[in-house]
C-alpha positions in Angstrom: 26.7 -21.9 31.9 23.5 -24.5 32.0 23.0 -23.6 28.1 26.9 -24.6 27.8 26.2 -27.6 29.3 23.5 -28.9 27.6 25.1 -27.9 24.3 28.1 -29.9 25.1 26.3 -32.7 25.7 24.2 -32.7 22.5 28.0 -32.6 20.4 29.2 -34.9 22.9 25.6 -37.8 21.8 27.0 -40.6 20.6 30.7 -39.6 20.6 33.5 -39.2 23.1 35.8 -36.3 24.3 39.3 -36.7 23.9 42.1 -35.1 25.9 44.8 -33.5 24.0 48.2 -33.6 24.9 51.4 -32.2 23.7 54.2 -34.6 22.4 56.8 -35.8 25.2 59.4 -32.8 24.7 56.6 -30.8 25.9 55.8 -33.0 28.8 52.8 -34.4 27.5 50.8 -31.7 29.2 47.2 -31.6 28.2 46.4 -28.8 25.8 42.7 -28.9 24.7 40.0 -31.4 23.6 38.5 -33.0 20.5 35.3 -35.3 20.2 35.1 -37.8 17.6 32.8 -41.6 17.5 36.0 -43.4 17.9 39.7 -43.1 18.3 40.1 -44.0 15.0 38.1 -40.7 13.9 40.7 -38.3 15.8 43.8 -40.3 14.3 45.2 -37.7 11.8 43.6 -34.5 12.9 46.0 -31.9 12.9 46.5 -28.8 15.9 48.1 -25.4 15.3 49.6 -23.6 18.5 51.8 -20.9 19.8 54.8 -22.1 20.6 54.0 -20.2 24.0 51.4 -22.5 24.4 53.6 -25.5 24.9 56.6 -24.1 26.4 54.9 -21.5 28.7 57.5 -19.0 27.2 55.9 -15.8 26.4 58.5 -14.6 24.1 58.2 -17.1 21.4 54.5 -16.1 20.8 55.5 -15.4 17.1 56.6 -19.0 16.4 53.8 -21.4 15.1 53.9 -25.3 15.9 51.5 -28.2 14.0 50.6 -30.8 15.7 48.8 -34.0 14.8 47.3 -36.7 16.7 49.3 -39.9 16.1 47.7 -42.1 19.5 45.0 -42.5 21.2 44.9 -44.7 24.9 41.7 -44.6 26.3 40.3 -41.0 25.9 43.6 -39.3 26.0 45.1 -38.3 22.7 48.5 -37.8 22.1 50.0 -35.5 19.2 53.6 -35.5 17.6 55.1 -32.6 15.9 54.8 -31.9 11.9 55.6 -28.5 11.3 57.0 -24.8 12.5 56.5 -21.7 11.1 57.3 -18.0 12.0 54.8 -15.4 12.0 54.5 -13.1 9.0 54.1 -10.2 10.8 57.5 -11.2 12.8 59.4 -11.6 9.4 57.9 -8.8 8.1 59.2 -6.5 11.0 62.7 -8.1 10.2 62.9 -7.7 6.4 63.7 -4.0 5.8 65.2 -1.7 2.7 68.8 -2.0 1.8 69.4 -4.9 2.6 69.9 -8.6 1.0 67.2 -11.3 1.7 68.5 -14.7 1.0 65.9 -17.8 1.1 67.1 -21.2 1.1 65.5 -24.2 0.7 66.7 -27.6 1.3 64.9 -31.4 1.8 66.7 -33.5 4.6 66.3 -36.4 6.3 66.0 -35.7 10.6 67.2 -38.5 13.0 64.0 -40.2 13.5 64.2 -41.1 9.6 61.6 -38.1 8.7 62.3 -36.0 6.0 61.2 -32.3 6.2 61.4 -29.6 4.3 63.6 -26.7 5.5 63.2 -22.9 4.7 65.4 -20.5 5.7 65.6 -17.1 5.4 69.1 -14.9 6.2 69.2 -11.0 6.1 72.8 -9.2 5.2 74.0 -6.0 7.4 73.8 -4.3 3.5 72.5 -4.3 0.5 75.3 -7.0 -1.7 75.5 -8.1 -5.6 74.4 -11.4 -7.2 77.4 -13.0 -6.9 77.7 -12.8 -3.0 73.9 -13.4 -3.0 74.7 -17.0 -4.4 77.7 -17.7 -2.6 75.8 -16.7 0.7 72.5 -19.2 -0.3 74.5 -22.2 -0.9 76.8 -22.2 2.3 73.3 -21.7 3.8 72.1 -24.8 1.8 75.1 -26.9 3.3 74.7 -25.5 6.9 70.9 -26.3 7.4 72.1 -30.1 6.2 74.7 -30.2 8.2 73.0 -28.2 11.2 69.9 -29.6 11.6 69.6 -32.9 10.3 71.7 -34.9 13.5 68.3 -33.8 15.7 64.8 -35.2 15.6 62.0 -33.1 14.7 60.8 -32.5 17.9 63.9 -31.9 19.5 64.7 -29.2 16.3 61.9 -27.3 16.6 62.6 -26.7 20.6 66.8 -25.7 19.9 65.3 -23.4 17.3 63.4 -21.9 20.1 66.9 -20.7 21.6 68.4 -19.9 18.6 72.0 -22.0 18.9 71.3 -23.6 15.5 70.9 -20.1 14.0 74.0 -18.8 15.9 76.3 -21.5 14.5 74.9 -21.5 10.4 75.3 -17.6 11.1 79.1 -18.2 12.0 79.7 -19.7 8.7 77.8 -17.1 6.4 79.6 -14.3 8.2 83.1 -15.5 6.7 81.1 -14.3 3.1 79.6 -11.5 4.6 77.6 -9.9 7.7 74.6 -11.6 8.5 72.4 -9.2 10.2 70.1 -11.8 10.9 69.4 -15.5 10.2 66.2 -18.1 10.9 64.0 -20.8 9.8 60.8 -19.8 9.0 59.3 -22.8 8.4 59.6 -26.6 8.8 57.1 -28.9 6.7 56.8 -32.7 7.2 57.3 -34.2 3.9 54.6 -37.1 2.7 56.3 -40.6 1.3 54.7 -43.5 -0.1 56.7 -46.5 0.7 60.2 -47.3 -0.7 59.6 -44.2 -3.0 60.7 -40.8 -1.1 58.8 -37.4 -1.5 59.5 -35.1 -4.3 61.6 -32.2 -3.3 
């Protein structure tokens, strides 16, 4: 423990520890440290995490969350959310022979004014033809704008997390045909200059 210590405090020279805390949907709980030589230094870094590890719900271990620190008040730094992603080996327990994979991927502009990047991924109940295949990717398209643009990003990635987004896009798709299963897999902050917006 003494060596710890002493090694800490030779990182630690010159610099200050930061606390890390989650953004307010998660309560601003504290979830690790970060040293830098000023709070302008920390400003930008980015944190990967478990969902788990923010909502303290076990099941959701396969769900990935990206933070990055966006304030700092004295030596506590706080993060907001800038992207979600599902584990590969969840998806890849999912995706199985026989059936259709749909991927759709749509830009759209959140709430809070953010755009994001959405991709979503649908599995049919059986293998279909092209036509179906198309018809099933663009009411997907329109659901994901229609779905989860009225919410903020931190408030989308935590009604992901109980899946009533996914239940209601499903709803629609099912009229085409049988949606076995039906997700976003990943959720990337897009990066715009001023008055110009990102490329899709």
């Amino acid at each position: 423990m003494a060596r710890k210590r002493t090694v800490r405090r030779k990182l630690a020279r010159g610099k200050t520890w930061y606390k890390i805390h989650a953004p307010k949907v998660f309560e601003e709980k504290e979830i690790g440290e970060t040293v830098g030589k000023d709070a302008d230094s920390i400003i930008g870094r980015c944190i990967d995490l478990h969902y788990s590890e923010l909502s303290g719900d076990i099941t959701k271990h396969y769900i990935k969350i990206k933070l990055r620190i966006n304030k700092v008040v004295g030596e506590h730094a706080y993060t907001e959310v800038i992207g979600y992603e599902l584990s590969r080996p969840h998806l890849q327990r999912i995706i199985r022979r026989r059936i259709s994979k749909i991927d759709a991927i749509k830009d759209i502009r959140l709430k809070d004014g953010k755009k994001v990047r959405i991709k979503g991924i649908a599995i049919t109940q059986h293998k279909t033809n092209v036509s179906t295949e198309t018809a099933l990717r663009k009411a997907f398209i329109e659901e994901i704008e229609k779905i989860l643009s009225p919410f903020d990003i931190e408030s989308l990635v935590v009604a992901l997390s109980t899946n009533q987004p996914q239940k209601e896009m499903q709803k629609k798709l099912n009229k085409i045909y049988p949606i076995r299963y039906i997700d976003v897999r990943k959720i990337e902050l897009l990066k715009e200059k001023k008055g110009i917006d990102a490329k899709s």
